[in-house]
N, C-alpha and C positions, 0 to 999 in steps of 0.2 A: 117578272114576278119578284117581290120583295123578298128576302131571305133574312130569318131574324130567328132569333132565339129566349127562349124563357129564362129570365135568371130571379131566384129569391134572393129577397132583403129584407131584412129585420126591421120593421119600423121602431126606434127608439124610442116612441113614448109607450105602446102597446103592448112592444114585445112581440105583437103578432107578425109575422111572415106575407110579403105579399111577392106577386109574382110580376113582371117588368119585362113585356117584351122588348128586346135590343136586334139594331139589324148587324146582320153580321159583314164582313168587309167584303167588296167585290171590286174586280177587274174593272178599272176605268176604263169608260171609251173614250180615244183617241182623238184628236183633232182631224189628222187626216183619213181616220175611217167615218166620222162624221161627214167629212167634205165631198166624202166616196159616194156614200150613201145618196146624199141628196145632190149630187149630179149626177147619180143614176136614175132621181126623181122629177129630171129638172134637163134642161139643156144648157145649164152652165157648167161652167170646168169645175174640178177638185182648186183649182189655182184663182179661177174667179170666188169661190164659196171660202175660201182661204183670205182673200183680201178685205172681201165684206167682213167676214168676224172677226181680223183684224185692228180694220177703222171701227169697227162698232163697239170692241174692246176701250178705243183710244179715245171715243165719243163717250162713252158711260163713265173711264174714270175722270175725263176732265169737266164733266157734268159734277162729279161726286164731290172732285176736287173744290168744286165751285160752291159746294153747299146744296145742291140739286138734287131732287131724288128721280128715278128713270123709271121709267113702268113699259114692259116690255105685253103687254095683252095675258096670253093663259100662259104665260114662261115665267113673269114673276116682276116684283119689283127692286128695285135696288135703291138704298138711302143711306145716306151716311150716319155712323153711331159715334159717338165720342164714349169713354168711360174713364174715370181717376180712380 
């Protein structure tokens, strides 16, 4: 479950007050409790689930690096942004 909090702010042209859900900071999970997980879901190693998201790391940024953007299905897509 998401964990977020309500903060007010002043809209400057208004003057009126509104309210802005913010999430608040949480415990990242780990790489190796990840690799845990899903060789406990799976019959591959913490060591095999280790290497895949390693090369799939090395696959995506030398895709990005290339100009490419990567679409990973319902996890998301990645694309390179430029800004000046």
């Amino acid at each position: 479950m998401l964990k977020y909090t309500l903060i007010s702010r002043k809209n400057p042209i208004t003057k009126e007050y509104l309210y802005h859900a913010t999430l608040l900071p949480v415990t990242p999970v780990r790489l190796s409790e990840l690799a845990q997980e899903v060789s406990d879901a799976c019959t591959l190693t913490p060591h095999d689930i280790k290497a895949v998201i390693s090369a799939l790391e090395e696959r995506i940024y030398k895709a990005l690096r290339n100009g490419q953007s990567v679409r990973l299905g319902d996890l998301g897509s990645f694309h390179p942004t430029l800004s000046s």
